[in-house]
C-alpha positions in Angstrom: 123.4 128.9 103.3 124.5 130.7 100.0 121.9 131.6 97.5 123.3 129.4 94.8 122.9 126.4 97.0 119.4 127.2 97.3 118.7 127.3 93.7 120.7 124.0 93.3 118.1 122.5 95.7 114.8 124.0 93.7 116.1 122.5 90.6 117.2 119.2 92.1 113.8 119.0 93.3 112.0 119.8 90.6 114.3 117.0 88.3 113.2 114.5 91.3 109.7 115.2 90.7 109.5 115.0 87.0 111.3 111.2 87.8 108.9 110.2 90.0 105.7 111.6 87.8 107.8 109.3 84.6 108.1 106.7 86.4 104.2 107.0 87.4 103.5 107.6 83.8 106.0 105.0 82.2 104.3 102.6 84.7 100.5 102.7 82.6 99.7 100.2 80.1 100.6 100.4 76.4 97.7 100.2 74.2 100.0 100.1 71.1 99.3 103.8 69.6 101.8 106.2 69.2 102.2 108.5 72.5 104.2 111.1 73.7 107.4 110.3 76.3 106.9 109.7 79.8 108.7 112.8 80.0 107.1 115.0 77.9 103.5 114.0 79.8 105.3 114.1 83.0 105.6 118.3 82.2 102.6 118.3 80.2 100.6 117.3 83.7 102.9 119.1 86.0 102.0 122.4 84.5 98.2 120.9 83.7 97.7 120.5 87.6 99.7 123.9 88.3 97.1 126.0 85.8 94.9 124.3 87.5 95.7 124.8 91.3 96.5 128.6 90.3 92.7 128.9 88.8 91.4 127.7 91.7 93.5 129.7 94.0 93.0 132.6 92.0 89.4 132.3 92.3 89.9 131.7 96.1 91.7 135.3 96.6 89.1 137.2 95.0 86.1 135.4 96.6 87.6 135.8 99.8 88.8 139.6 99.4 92.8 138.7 100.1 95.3 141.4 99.5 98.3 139.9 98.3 101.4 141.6 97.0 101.9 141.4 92.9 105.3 140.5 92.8 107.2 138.9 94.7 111.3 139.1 95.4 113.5 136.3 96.6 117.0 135.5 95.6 116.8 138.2 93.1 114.1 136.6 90.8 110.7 138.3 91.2 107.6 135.9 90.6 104.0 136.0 91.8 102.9 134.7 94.9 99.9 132.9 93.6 101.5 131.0 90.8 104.9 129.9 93.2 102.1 128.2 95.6 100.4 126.9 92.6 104.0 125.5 91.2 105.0 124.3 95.0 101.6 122.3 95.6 102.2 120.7 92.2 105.6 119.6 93.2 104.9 117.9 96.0 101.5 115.9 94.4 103.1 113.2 92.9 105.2 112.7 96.3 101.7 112.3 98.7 100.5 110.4 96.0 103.3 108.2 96.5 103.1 107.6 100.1 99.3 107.5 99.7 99.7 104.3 97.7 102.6 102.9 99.8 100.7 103.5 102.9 97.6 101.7 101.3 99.4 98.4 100.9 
């Protein structure tokens, strides 16, 4: 598969999730007071829960004495390990969440 077709897929993905977390958002009551748009929380809590998986993963590595490599290269854009996971897991959050709730009913 050609490396632009895998970026095309990243990005597509990452439009699908920021959908589904608007939709989630959009979805909440309205008290009347002046918010921001569902899609400006939608990123707002995206990276909010990736800060937040990274801190904890972070925290992780060093109490458990990992070795991982600083940087990492694929498809010629280098990016650290521990902050790709953190970005990944909070990608695919609102889509368990999502078949959490449809599973519940």
């Amino acid at each position: 598969m050609p490396l632009w077709w895998n970026w095309l897929l990243i990005v597509a993905f990452f439009f699908l999730t920021l959908h589904l977390r608007t939709r989630q958002i959009a979805a909440e009551e309205f008290d009347g007071r002046p918010r921001l748009s569902p899609l400006a929380r939608a990123i707002l809590n995206l990276v909010g829960v990736a800060g937040g998986i990274y801190l904890a993963l972070t925290l992780l590595v060093d109490f458990l004495g990992l070795d991982l490599p600083p940087r990492v290269n694929w498809g010629g854009v280098s990016f650290e390990p521990l902050a790709m996971i953190a970005l990944l897991i909070s990608l695919l959050q609102p889509w368990g969440w999502e078949l959490y709730h449809r599973l519940r009913r």
